[in-house]
C-alpha positions in Angstrom: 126.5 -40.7 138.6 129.7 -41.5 140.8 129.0 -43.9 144.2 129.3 -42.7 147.4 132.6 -43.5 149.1 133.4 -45.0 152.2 133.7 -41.8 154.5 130.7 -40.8 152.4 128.4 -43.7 152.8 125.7 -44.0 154.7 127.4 -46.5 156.9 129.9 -44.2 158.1 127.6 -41.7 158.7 125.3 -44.3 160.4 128.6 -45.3 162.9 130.2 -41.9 163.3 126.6 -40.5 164.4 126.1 -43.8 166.6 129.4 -43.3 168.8 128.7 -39.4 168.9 125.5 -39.6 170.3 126.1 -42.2 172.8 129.2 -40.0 174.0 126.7 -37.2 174.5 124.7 -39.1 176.6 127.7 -40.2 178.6 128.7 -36.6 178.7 125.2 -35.9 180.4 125.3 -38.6 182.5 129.1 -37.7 184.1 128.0 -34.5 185.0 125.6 -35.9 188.1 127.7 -38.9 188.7 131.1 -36.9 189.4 128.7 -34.6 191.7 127.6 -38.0 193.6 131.4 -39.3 193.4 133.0 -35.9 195.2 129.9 -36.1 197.8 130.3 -39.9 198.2 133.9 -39.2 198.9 133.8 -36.2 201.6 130.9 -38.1 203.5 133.5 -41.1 203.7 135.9 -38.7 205.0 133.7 -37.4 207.5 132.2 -40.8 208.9 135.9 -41.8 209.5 136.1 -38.5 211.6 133.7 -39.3 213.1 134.8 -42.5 214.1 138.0 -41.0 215.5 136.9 -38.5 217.4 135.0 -41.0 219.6 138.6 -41.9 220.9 138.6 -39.3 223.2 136.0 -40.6 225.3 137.8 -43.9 225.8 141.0 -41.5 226.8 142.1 -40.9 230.3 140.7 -37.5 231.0 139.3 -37.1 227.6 142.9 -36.7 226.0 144.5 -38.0 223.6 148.6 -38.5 223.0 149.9 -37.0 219.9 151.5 -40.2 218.5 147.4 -41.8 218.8 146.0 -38.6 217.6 148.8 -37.9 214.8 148.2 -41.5 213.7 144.1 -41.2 213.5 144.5 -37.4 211.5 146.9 -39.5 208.9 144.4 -42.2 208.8 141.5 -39.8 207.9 143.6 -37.9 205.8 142.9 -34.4 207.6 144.7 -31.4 209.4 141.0 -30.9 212.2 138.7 -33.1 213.1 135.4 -31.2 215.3 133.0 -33.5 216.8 130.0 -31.3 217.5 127.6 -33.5 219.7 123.7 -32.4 221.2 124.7 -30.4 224.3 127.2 -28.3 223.0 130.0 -31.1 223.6 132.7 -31.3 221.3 135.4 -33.6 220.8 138.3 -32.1 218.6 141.8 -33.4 217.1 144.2 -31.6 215.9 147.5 -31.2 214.3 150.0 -29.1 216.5 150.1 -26.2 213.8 147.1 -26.7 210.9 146.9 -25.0 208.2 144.1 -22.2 207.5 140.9 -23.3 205.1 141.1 -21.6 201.8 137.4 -22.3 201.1 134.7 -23.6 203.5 132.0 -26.4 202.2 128.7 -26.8 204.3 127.2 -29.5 203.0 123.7 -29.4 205.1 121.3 -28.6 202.5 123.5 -28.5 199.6 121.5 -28.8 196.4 122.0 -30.6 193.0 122.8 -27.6 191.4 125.2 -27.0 193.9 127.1 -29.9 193.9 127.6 -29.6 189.7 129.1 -26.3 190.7 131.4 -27.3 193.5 132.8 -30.8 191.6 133.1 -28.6 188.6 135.6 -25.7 190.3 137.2 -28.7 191.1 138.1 -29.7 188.2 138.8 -26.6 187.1 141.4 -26.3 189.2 143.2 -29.5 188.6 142.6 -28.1 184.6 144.6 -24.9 185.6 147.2 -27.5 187.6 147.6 -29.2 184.0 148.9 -26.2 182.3 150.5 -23.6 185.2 151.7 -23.8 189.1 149.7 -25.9 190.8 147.3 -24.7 193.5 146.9 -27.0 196.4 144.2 -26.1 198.1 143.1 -26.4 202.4 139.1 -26.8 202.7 137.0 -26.7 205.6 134.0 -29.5 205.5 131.1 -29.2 207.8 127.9 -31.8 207.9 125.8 -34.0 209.7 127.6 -37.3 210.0 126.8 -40.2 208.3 127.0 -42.0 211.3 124.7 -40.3 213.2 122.5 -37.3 212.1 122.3 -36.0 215.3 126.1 -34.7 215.6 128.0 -32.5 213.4 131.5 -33.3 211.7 133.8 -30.4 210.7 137.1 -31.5 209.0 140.0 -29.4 207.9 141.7 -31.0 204.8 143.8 -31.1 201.9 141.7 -30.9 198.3 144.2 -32.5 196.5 143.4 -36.2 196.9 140.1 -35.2 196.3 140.5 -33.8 193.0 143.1 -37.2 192.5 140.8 -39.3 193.4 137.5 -37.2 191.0 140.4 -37.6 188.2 140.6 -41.2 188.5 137.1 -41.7 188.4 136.9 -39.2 185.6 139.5 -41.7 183.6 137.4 -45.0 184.4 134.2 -43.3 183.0 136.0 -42.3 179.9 137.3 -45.8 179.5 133.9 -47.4 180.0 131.7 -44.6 178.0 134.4 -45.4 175.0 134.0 -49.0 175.2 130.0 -48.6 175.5 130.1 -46.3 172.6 132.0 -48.4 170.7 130.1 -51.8 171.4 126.7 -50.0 171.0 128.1 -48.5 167.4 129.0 -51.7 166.6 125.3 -53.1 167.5 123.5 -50.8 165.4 125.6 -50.0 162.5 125.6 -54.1 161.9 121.4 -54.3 162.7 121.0 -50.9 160.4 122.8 -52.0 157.9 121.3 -55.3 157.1 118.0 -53.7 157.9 118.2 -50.3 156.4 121.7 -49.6 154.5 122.0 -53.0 152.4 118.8 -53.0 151.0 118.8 -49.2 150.0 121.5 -49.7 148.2 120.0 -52.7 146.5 117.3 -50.1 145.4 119.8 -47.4 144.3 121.4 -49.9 142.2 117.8 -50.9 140.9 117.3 -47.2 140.4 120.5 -46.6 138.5 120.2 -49.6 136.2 116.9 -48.8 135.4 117.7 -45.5 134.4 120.4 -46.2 132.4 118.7 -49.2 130.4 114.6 -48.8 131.2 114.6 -51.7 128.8 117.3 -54.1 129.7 117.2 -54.1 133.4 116.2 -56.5 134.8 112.7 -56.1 136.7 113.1 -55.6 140.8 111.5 -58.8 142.6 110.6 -57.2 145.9 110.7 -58.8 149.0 107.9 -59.8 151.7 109.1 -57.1 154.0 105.7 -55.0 155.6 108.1 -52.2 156.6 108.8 -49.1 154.4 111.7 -50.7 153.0 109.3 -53.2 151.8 106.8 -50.7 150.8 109.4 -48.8 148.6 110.6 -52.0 146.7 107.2 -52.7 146.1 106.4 -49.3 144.2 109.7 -49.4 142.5 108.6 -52.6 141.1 105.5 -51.2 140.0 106.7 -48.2 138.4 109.1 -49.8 136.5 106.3 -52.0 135.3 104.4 -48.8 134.2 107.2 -47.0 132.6 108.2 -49.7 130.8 104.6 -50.3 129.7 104.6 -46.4 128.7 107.7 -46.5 127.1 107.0 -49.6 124.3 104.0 -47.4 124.0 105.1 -44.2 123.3 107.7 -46.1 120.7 104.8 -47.7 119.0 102.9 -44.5 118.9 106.1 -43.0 117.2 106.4 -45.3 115.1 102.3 -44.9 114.1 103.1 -41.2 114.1 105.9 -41.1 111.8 103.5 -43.3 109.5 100.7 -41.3 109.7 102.6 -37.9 108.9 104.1 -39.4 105.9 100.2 -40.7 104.9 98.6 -37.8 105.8 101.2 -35.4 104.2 100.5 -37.2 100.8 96.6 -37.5 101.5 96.8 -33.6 101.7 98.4 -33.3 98.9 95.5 -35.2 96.8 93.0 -33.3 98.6 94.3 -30.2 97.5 94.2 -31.4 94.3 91.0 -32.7 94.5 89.8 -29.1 95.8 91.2 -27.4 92.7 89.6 -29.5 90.7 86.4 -29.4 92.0 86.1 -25.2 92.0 85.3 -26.0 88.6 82.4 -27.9 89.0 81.3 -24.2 89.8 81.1 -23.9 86.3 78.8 -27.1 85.3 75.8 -26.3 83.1 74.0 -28.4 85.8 72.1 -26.3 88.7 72.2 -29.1 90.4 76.0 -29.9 90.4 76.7 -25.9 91.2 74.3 -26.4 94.1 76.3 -28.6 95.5 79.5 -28.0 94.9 80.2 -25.3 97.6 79.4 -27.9 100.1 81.8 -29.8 98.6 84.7 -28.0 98.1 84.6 -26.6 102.0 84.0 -30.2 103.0 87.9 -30.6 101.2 88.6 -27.6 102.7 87.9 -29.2 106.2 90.0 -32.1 105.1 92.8 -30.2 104.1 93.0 -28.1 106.8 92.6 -31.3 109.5 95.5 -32.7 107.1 97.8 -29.8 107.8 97.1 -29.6 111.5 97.9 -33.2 112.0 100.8 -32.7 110.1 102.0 -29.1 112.3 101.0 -30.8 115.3 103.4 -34.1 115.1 106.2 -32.3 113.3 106.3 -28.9 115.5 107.7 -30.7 118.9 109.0 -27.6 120.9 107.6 -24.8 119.0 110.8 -22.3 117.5 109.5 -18.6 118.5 111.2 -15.8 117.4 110.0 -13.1 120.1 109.7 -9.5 118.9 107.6 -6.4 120.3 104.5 -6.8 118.5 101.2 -4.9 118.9 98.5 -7.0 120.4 96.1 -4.9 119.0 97.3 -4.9 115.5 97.9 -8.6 115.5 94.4 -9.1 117.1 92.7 -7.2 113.9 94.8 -10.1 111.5 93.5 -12.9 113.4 90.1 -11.7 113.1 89.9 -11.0 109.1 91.1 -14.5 109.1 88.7 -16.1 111.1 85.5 -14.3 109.7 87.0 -15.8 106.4 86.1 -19.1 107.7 83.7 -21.0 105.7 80.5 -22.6 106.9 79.9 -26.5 106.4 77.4 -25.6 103.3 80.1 -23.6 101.9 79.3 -19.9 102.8 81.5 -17.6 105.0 80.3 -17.3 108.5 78.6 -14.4 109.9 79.8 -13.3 113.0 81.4 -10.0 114.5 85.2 -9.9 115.8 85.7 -7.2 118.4 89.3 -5.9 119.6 88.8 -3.9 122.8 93.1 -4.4 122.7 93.8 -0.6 123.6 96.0 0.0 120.4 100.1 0.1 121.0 100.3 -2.4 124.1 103.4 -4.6 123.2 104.1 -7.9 124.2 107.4 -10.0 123.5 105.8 -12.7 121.2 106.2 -14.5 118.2 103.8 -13.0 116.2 102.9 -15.6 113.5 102.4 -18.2 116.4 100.3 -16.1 118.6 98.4 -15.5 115.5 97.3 -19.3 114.9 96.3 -19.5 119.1 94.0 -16.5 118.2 92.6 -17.8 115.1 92.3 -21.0 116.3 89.9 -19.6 119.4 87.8 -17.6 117.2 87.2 -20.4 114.4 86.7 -23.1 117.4 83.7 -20.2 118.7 82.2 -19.3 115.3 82.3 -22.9 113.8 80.4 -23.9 117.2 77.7 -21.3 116.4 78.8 -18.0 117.8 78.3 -14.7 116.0 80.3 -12.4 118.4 83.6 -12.8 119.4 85.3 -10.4 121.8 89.0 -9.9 122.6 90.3 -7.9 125.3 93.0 -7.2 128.0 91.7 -8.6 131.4 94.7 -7.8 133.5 98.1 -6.3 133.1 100.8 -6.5 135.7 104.9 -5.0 134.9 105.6 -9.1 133.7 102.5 -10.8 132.6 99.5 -9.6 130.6 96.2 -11.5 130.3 93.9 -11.7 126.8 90.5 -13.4 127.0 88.4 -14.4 124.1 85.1 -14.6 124.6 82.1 -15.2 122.5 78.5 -15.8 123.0 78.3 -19.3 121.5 76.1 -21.9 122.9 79.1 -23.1 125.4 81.2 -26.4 125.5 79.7 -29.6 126.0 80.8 -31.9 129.3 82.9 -34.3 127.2 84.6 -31.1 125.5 85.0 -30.0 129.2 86.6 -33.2 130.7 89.3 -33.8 127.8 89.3 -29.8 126.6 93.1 -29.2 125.8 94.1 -33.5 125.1 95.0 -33.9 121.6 92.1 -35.8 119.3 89.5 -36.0 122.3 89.3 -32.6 123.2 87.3 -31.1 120.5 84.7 -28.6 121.0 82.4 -29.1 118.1 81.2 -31.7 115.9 83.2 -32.5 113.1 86.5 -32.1 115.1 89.7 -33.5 116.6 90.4 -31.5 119.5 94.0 -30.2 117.8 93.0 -26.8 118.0 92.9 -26.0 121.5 95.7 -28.0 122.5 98.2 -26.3 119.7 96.8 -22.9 121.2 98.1 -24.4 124.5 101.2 -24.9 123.4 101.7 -22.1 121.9 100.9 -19.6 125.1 103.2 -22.3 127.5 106.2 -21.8 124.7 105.4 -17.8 125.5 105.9 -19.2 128.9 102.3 -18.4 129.4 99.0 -20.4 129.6 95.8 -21.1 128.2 92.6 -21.6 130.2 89.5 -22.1 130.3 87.6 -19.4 132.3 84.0 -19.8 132.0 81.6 -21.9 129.8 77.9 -22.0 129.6 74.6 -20.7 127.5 75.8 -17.5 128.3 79.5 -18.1 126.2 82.8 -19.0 126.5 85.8 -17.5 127.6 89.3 -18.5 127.6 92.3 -16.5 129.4 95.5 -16.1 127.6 98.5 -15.3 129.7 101.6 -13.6 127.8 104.9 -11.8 129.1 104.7 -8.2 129.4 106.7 -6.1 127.4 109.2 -4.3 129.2 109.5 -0.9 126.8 109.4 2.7 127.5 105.9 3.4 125.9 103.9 1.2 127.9 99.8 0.5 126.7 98.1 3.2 125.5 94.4 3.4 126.8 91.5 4.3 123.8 88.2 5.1 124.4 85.4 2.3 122.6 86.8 -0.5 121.0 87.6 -1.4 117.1 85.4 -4.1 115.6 84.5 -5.4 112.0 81.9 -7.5 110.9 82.1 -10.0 108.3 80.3 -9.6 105.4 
């Protein structure tokens, strides 16, 4: 698995996110402050109106000479100042020929809202400055002054140096939101990554090596840490202990099973023999010894057949299918004749009734020999537990799935049967066996791509569901009235 590179890392990503989202904050923070900054400024301007309108009263018949009154307009930077005092009284100054005031500003009342909108047409005009003719604006600014809240200031003056001076101020927030941003990126990305990014990527590497060699990795120590860092190493730890654990286990139980197939396959093989020769005990002049002998030859029976399932089930690993249209109902009738031919533990064939309700023609996409052995091994698990009827019948069909269930009106499963029903060599059903049935029928339906389950157990019966694919042809299941049954003889 290739590592992460640098502009992939979590580090990067970690610092790149850092600075973004501490510029966004600066972003939402510069919106109010240039508002403040462009109302800071024009109430400046207007308390130094105000101040220099209050030298007409010191002048000699309330008038002022042009050189004074040129010199105070230059020093408030404005073409008109109004002094509007209670009473009606105005003081004014004024340049000899002012220009007229492209856009009038009353600031009495002005909201927040307003004030984003004003700073930003602003700058939208010193944007439009930037890339075409520049537009030099004349505004007209009327508000209480600072001063004194009682009078009114109106000033007539140039937005330039306004939008110079909202520019400026504009830079030095930049320059301090970069350096923030940087400084706080810095800050975390170092805290994160000893707290967060380092030791991740001591677990990934734990994680990798321990993938790659279960065996020879060294085990994780984890640290004291109460976080969920902490936590995390911790569990790793612990699974590692447990796979490990499972892993010599599952070896040794390979090992055991390879041994046991290669006993067992040559065990059967005496058995069998053992079997043939003792049908001929059936012949003994003793009545005794021909009393007997049934029992004994479906006692080797037993043990032959429990050799050859041990020997399917540890050899057969993913089941090969070879999936054809078959006729459930057909193959249903098969399975039957060959589990009424199952013998009793005396010797004699059971007694019991198979009945296929399968409507005859409905098609399924299975292998037929190993749907076959699922089927018989339900019906000889529900005979050889004492049931004498054993139905099989479609319980639902949708267009990509069909469901069987085998039923039977046996005495029902016992709660340990219940608890380890489909685990190989503790799931058995009935006395006398090892539980491989059930779970080869298992594995046989989830090969299909299907499932086996257990629907209902009690006096009353059992009944197990058997999911299966649909088959997908033109003649679809063909309904029939009653059902086909046999009964063994």
């Amino acid at each position: 698995m290739p590592r992460p590179t640098v502009a992939t890392s979590l580090s990067a990503k970690l610092l790149l996110l850092t600075i973004l989202f501490v510029l966004l904050a600066e972003v939402l923070i510069y919106a109010p402050s240039i508002a403040r900054f462009r109302m800071s400024y024009l109430e400046e301007r207007l308390a130094a109106a105000h101040i220099a309108a209050l030298s007409v009263e010191a002048a000699p018949d309330l008038m002022v000479t042009k050189e004074l009154q040129a010199k105070l307009l230059a020093y408030t930077g404005t073409h008109v100042i109004d002094l509007i005092q209670p009473g009606a009284r105005v003081y004014m100054l004024s340049r000899p020929m002012p220009p007229h005031a492209d856009a009038i500003y009353d600031l009495r009342g002005t909201g927040m809202g307003m004030q984003f909108v004003d700073a930003g047409n602003a700058l939208w005009l010193a944007l439009e400055g930037a890339f075409g003719p520049q537009r030099d604006r004349v505004i007209r600014v009327i508000d209480r002054s600072p001063n004194d809240p009682a009078q009114r200031v109106e000033v007539t003056m140039d937005e330039r140096p306004l939008i110079d001076a909202m520019l400026d101020f504009s830079r030095r927030i930049l320059a301090v939101s970069v350096a923030i941003s940087l400084i706080a990126a810095i800050l975390v990305y170092v805290t994160l990554h000893a707290l967060l990014v380092r030791p991740m990527r001591r677990l990934t590497a734990e994680v990798v090596a321990f993938r790659r060699d279960p065996d020879g990795a060294p085990p994780l120590v984890p640290g004291t840490r109460r976080d969920e860092i902490g936590v995390a190493e911790r569990e790793l730890a612990a699974m590692q202990g447990t796979v490990r654990a499972a892993l010599r286990q599952r070896e040794r139980l390979a090992t055991l099973g390879t041994a046991v197939a290669k006993i067992n396959h040559d065990l059967r093989g005496i058995l069998s023999t053992a079997s043939l020769l003792s049908e001929r005990l059936t012949e003994s002049a003793d009545p005794e010894v021909r009393r007997v002998t049934p029992r004994l030859v479906a006692s080797l029976d037993r043990a032959v057949e429990l050799c050859g399932q041990t020997l399917s089930f540890t050899r057969d690993g993913v089941l090969p299918l070879s999936p054809a249209p078959i006729d459930l109902h057909r193959l249903a009738e098969e399975a039957g004749a060959e589990v009424l031919a199952t013998a009793r533990p005396d010797g004699g064939r059971v007694e019991a009734e198979w009945i296929n309700d399968i409507p005859a023609g409905t098609l399924a996409p299975v292998d037929a020999a190993q749907l076959a052995r699922a089927l018989v091994n339900l019906g000889r698990n529900a005979v050889q537990a004492g049931a004498d009827r054993v139905r099989i019948a479609v319980q639902a069909e949708r267009t990509d799935r069909l469901t069987l269930t085998v039923a039977d009106n046996g005495p029902g499963l016992a709660p340990r049967a219940r608890e380890n029903l489909f685990q190989p060599f503790a799931g058995s059903a009935r006395a006398g066996g090892i539980g491989l049935g059930l779970a080869i029928a298992r594995e046989v339906l989830r090969a299909h791509g299907g499932d086996l389950r257990l629907v209902e157990s009690g006096a009353a019966g059992t009944a197990f569901a058997l999911d299966i694919p649909q088959c997908n042809a033109d003649t679809g299941p063909v309904a029939v009235t009653g059902h086909k049954s046999f009964v063994s003889q």
